[in-house]
TORPA-4810 file (N, C-alpha, C, O; in nm, 3 decimals):
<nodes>
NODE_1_1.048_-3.718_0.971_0.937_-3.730_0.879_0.819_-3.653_0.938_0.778_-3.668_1.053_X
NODE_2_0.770_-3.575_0.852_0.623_-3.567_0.933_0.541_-3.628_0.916_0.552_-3.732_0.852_X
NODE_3_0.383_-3.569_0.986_0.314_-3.603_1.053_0.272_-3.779_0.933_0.288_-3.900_0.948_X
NODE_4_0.209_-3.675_0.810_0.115_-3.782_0.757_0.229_-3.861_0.601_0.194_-3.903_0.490_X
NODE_5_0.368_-3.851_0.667_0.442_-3.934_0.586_0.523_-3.858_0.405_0.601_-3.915_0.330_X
NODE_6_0.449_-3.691_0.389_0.479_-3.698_0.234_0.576_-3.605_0.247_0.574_-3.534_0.146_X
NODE_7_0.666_-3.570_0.327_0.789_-3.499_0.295_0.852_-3.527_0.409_0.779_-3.568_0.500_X
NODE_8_1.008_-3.515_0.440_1.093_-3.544_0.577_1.226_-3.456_0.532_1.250_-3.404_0.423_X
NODE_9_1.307_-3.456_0.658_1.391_-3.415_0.638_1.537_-3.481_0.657_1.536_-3.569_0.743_X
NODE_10_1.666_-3.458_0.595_1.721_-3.568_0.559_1.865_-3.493_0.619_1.897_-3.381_0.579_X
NODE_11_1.954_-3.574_0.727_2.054_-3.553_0.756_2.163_-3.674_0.748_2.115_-3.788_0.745_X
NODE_12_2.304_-3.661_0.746_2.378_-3.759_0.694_2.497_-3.720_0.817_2.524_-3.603_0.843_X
NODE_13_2.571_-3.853_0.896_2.689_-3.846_0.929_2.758_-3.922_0.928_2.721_-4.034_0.894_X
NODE_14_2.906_-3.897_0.969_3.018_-4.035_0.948_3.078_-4.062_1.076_3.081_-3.951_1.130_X
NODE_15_3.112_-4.122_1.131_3.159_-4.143_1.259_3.327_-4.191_1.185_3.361_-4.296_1.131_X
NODE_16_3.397_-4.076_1.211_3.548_-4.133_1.204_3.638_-4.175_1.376_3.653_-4.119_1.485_X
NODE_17_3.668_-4.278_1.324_3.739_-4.337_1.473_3.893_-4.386_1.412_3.932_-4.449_1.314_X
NODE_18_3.969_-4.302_1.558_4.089_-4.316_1.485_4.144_-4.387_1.630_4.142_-4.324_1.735_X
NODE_19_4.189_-4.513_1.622_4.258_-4.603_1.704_4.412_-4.622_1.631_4.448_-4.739_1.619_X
NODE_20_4.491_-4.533_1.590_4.603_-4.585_1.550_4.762_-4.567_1.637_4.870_-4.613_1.603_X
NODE_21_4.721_-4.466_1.782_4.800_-4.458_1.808_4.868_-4.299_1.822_4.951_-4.267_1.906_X
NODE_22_4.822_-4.228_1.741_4.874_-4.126_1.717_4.754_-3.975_1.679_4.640_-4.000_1.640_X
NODE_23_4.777_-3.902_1.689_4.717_-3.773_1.657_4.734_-3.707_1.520_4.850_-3.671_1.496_X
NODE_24_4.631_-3.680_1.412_4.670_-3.639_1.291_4.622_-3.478_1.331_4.522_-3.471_1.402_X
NODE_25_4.669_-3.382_1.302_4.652_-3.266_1.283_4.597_-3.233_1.161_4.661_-3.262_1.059_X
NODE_26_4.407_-3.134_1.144_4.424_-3.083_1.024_4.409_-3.141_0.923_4.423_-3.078_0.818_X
NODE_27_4.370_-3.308_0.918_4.340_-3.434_0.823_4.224_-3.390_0.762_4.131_-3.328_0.813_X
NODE_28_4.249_-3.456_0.569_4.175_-3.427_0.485_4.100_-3.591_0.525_4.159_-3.697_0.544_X
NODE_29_3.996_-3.572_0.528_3.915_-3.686_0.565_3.830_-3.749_0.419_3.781_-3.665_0.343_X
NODE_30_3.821_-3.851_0.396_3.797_-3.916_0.259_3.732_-4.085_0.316_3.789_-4.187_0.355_X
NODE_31_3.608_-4.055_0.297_3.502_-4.206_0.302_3.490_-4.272_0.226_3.422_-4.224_0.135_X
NODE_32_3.541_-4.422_0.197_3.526_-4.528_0.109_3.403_-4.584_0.102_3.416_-4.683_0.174_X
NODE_33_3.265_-4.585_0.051_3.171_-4.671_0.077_3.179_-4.793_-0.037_3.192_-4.810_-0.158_X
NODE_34_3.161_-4.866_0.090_3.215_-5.061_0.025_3.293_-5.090_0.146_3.343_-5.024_0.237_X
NODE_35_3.285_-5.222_0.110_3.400_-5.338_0.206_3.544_-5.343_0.143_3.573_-5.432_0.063_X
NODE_36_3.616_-5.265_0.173_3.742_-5.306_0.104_3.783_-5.445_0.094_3.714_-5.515_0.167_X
NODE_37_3.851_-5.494_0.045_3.925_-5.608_0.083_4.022_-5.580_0.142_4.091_-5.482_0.113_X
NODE_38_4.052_-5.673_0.250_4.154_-5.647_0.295_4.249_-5.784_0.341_4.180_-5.884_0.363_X
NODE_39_4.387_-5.801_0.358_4.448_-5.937_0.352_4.431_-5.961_0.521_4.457_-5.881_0.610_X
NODE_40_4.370_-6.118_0.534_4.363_-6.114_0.677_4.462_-6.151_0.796_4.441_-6.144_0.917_X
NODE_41_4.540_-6.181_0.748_4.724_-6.244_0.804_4.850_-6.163_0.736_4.877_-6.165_0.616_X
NODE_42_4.928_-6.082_0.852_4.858_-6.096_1.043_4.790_-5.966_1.038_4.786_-5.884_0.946_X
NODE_43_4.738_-5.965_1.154_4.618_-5.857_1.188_4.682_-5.776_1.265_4.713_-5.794_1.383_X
NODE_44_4.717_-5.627_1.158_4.739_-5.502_1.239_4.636_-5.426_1.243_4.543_-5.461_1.171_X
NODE_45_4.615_-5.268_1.345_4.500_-5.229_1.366_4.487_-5.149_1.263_4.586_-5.123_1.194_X
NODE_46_4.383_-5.105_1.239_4.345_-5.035_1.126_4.415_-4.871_1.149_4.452_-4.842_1.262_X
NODE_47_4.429_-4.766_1.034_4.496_-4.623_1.119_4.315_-4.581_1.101_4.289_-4.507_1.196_X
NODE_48_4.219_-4.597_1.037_4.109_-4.522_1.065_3.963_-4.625_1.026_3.976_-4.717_0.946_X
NODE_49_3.851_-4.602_1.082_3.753_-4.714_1.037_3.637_-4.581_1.042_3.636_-4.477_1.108_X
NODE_50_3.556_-4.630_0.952_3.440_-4.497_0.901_3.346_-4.559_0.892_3.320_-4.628_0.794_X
NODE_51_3.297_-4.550_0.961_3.145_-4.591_0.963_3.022_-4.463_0.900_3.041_-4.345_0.928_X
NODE_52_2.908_-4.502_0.821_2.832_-4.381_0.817_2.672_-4.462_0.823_2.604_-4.554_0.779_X
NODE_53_2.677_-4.338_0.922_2.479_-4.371_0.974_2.403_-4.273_0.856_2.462_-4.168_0.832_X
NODE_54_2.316_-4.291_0.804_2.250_-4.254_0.720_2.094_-4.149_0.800_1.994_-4.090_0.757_X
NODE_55_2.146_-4.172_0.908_2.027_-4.033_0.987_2.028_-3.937_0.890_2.038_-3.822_0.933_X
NODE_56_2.025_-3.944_0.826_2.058_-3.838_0.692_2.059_-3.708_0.746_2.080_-3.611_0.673_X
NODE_57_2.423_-3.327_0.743_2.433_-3.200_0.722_2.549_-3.160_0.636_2.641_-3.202_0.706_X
NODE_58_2.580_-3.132_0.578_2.690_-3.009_0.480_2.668_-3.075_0.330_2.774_-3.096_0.272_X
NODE_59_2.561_-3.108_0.264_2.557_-3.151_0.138_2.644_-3.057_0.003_2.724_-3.090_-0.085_X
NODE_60_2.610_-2.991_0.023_2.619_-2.858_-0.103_2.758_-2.901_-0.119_2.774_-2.940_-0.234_X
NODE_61_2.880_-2.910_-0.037_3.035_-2.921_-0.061_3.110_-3.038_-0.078_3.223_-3.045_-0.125_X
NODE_62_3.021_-3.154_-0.024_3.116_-3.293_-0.015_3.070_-3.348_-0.116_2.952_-3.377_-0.140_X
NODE_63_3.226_-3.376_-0.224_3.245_-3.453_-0.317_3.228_-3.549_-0.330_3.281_-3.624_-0.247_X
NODE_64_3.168_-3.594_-0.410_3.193_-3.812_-0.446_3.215_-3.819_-0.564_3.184_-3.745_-0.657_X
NODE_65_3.274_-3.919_-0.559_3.347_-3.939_-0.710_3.363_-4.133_-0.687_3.370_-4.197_-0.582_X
NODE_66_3.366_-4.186_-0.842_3.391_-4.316_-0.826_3.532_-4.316_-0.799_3.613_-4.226_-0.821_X
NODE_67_3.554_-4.449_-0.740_3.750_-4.475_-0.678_3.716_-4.629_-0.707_3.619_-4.693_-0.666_X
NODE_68_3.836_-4.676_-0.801_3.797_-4.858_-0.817_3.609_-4.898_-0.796_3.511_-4.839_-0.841_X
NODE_69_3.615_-4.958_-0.752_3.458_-5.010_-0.789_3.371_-4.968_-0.606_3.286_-5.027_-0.539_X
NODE_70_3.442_-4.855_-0.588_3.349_-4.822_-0.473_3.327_-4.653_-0.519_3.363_-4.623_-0.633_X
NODE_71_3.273_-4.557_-0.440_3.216_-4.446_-0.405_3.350_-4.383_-0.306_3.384_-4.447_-0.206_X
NODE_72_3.410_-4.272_-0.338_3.492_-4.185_-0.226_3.395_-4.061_-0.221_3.341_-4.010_-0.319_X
NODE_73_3.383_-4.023_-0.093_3.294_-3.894_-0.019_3.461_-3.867_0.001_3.558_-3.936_0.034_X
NODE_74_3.434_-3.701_-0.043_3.576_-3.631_0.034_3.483_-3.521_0.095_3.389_-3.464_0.038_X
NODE_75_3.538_-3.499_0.253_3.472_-3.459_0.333_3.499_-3.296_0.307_3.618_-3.268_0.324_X
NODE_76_3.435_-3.210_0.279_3.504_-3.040_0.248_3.601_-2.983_0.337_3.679_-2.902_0.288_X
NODE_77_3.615_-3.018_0.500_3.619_-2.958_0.594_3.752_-3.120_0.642_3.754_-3.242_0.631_X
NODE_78_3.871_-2.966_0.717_3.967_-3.056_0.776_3.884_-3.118_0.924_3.771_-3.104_0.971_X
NODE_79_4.020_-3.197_0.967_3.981_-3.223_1.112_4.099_-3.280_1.183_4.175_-3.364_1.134_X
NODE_80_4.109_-3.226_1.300_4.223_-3.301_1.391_4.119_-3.456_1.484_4.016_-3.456_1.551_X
NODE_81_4.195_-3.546_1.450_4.204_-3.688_1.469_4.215_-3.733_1.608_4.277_-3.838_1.597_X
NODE_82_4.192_-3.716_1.722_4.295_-3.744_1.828_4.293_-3.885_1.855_4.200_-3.960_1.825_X
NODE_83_4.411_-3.924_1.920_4.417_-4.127_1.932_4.312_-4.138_1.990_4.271_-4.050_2.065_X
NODE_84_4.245_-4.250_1.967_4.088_-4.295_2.038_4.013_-4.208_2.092_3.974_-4.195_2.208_X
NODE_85_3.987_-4.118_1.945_3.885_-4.019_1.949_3.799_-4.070_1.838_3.848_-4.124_1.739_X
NODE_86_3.665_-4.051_1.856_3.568_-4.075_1.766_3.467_-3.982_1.735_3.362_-3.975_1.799_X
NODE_87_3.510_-3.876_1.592_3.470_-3.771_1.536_3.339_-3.790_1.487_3.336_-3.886_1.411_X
NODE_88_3.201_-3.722_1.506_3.103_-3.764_1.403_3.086_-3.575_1.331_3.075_-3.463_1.380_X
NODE_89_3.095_-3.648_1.156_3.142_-3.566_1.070_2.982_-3.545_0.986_2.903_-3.637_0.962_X
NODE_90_2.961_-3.393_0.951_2.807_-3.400_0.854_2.875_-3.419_0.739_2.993_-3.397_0.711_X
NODE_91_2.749_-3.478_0.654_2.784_-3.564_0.560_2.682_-3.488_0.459_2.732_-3.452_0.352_X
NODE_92_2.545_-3.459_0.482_2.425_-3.466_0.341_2.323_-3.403_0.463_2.305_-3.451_0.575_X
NODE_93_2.274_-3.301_0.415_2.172_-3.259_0.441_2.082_-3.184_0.325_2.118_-3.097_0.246_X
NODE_94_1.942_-3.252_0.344_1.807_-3.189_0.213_1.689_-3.201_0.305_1.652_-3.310_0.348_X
NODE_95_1.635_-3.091_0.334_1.497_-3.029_0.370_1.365_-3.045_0.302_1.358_-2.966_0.208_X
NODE_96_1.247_-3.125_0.316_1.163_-3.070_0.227_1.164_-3.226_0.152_1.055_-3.238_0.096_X
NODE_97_1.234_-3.330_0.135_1.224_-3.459_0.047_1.113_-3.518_0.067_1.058_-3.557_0.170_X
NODE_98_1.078_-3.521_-0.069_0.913_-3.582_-0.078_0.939_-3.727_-0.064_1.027_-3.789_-0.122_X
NODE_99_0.846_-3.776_0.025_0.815_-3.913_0.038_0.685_-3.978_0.033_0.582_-3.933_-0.016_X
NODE_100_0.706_-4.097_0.093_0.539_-4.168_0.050_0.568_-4.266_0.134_0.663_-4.342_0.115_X
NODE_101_0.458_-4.277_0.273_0.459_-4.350_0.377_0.346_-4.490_0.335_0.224_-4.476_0.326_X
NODE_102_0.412_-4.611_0.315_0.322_-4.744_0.231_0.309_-4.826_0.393_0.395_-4.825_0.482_X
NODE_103_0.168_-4.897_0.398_0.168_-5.048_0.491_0.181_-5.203_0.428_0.119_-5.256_0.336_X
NODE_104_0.241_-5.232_0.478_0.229_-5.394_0.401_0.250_-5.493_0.488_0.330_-5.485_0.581_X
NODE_105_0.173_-5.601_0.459_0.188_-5.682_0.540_0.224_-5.806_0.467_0.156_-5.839_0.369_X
NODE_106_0.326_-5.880_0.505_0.380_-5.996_0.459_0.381_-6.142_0.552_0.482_-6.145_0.622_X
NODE_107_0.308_-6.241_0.565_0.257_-6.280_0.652_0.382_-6.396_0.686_0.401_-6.452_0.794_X
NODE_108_0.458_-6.412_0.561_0.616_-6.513_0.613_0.687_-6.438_0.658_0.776_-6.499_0.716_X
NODE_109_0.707_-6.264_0.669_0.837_-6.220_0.692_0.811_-6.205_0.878_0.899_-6.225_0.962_X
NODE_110_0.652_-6.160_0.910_0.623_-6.154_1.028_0.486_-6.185_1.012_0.425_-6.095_0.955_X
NODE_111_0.418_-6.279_1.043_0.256_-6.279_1.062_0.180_-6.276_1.193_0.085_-6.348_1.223_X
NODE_112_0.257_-6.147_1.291_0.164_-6.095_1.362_0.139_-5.984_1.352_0.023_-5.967_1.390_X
NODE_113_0.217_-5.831_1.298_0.175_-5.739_1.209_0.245_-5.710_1.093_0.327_-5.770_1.024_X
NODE_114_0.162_-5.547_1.092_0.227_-5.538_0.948_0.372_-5.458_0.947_0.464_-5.456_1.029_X
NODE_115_0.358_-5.407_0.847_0.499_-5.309_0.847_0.477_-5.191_0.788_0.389_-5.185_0.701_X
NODE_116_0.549_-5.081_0.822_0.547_-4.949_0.723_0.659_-4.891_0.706_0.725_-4.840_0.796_X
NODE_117_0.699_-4.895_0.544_0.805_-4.834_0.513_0.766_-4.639_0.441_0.666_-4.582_0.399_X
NODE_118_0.873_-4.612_0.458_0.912_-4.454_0.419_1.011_-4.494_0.265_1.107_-4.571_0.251_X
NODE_119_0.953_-4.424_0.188_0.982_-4.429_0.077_1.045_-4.285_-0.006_0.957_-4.203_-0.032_X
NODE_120_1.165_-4.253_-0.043_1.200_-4.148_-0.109_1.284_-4.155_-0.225_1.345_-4.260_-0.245_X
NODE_121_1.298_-4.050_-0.312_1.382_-4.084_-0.453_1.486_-4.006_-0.386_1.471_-3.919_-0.301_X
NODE_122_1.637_-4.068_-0.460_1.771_-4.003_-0.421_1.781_-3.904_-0.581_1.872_-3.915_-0.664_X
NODE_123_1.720_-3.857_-0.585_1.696_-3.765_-0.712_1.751_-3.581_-0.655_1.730_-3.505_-0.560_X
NODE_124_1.839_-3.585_-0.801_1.807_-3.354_-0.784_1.724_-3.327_-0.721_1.718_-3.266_-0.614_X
NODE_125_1.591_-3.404_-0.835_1.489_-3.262_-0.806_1.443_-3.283_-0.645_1.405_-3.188_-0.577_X
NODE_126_1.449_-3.379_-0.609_1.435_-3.364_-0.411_1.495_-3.321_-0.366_1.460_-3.293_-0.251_X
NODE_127_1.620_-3.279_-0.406_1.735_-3.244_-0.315_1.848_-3.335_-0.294_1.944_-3.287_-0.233_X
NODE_128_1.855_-3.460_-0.333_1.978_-3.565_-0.305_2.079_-3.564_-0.472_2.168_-3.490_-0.516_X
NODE_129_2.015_-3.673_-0.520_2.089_-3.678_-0.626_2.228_-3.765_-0.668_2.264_-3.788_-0.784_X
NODE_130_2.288_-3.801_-0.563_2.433_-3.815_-0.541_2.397_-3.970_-0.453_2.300_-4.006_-0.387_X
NODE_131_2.540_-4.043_-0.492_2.507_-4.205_-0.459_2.487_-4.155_-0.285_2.526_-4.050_-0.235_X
NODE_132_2.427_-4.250_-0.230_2.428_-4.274_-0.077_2.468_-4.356_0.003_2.399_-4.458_-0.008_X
NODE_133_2.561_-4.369_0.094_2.631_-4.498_0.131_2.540_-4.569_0.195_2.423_-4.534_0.209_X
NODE_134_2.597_-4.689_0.244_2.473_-4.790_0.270_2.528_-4.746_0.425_2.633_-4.683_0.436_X
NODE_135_2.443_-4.788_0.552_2.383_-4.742_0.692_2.323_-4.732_0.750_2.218_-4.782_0.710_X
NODE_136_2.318_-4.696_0.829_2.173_-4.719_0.914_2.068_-4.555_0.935_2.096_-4.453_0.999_X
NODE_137_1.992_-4.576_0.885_1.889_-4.482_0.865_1.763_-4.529_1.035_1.702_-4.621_1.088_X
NODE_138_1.799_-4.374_1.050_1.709_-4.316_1.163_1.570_-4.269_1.123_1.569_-4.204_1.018_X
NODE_139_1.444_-4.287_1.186_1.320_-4.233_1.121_1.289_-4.177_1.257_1.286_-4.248_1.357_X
NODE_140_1.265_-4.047_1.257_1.186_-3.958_1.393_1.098_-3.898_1.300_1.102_-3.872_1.179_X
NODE_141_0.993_-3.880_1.421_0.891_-3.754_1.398_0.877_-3.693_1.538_0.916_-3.730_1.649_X
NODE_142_0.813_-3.592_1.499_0.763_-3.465_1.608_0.630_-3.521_1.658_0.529_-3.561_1.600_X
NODE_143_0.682_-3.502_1.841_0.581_-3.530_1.883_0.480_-3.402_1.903_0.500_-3.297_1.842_X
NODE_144_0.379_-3.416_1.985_0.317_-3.274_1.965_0.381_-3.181_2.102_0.344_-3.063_2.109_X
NODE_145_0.450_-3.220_2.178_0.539_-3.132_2.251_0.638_-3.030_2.200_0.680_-2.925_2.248_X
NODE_146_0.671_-3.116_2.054_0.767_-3.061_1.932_0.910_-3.156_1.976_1.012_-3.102_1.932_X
NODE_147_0.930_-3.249_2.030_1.052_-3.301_2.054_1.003_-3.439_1.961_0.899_-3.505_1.962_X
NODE_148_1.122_-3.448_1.887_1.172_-3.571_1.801_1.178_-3.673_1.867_1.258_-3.671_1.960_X
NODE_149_1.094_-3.804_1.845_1.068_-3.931_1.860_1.094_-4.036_1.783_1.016_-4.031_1.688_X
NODE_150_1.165_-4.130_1.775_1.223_-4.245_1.739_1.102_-4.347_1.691_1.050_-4.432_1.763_X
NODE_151_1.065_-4.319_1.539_0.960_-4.389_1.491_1.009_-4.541_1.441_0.922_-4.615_1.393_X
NODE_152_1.149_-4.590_1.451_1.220_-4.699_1.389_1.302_-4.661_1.310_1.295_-4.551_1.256_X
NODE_153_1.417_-4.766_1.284_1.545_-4.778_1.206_1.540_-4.879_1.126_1.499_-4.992_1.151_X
NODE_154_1.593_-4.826_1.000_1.635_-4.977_0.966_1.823_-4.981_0.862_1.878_-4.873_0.839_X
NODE_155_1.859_-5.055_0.836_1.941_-5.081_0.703_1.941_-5.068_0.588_1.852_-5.126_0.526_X
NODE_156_2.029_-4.995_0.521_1.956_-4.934_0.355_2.118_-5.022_0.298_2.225_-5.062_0.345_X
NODE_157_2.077_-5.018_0.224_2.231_-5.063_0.067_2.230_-4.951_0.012_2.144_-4.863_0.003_X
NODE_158_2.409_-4.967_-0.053_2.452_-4.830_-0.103_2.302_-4.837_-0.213_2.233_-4.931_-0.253_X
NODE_159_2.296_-4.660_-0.237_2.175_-4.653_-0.349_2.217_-4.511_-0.428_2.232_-4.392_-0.401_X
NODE_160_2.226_-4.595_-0.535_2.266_-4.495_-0.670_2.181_-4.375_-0.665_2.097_-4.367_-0.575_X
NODE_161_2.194_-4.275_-0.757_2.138_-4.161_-0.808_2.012_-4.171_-0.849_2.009_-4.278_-0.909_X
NODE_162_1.932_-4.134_-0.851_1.774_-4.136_-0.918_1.761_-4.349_-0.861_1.699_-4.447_-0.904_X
NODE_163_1.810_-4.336_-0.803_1.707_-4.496_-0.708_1.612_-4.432_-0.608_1.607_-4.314_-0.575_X
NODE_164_1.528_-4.544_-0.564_1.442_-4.537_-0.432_1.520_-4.578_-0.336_1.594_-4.675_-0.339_X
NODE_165_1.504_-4.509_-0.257_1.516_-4.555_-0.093_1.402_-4.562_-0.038_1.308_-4.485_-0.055_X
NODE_166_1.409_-4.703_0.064_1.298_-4.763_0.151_1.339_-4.785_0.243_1.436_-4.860_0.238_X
NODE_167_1.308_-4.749_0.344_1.319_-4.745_0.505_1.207_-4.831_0.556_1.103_-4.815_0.492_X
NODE_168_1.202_-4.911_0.648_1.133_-4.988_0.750_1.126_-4.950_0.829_1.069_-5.009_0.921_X
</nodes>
């Protein structure tokens, strides 16, 4: 984000971890966002678990499309898998997203300060547009050395097309 909060820049990744045992060569990689269900007896290991951090690179090519009542990201780009290797894959990158840096203070949620969230639309005309999985969103700014500083994180929910996103 910069300095005084009204535009940032927006990168996306997935952390694929493959504990199954084996090596995939060359795998078309495909992100479910949602909790699958899954049956809990007996417990075998999963062949892949995807996590995606919402640090919000490769937007222009990766597909989403609805799948049953979740969101599939198909990733553009193959990848070799190796056993208990853990790939982090770009996901969304937009330059330039207008935002709007708000203070508020809520005196039950914390009443010794306040809070400030980062506020942006998942809209075209910013550059997004496309659902966003839910994750953990990174907020840096530039210090005046020019090196990126860790202004806070927080948790977002999946967020549709033309929604707000609010960061803490």
């Amino acid at each position: 984000i910069e300095e005084a909060g009204t535009s940032l820049d927006l990168q996306g990744w997935a952390s694929v971890e493959n504990r199954s045992g084996a090596t995939f060569e060359d795998a078309k990689i495909k992100l479910v966002a949602g909790s699958v269900h899954r049956a809990s007896a007996p417990r075998r290991p999963e062949l892949f678990r995807a996590g995606v951090t919402a640090e919000i690179s490769a937007m222009q090519d990766m597909a989403e499309r609805g799948f049953f009542e979740y969101h599939l990201y198909e990733v553009p780009m193959r990848a070799t898998l190796a056993n208990n290797e853990v790939k982090q894959m770009g996901l969304l990158h937009a330059d330039g997203v207008k935002s709007v840096k708000k203070f508020a203070y809520e005196a039950d949620k914390n009443p010794e300060k306040g809070m400030v969230t980062v506020e942006f639309e998942n809209a075209a005309a910013a550059g997004l547009g496309m659902p966003l999985p839910e994750g953990v969103v990174r907020v840096f700014q530039r210090d005046t050395d020019g090196s990126l500083e860790l202004a806070g994180e927080d948790r977002v929910k999946h967020t549709p097309k033309n929604e707000t996103v609010r960061v803490s």
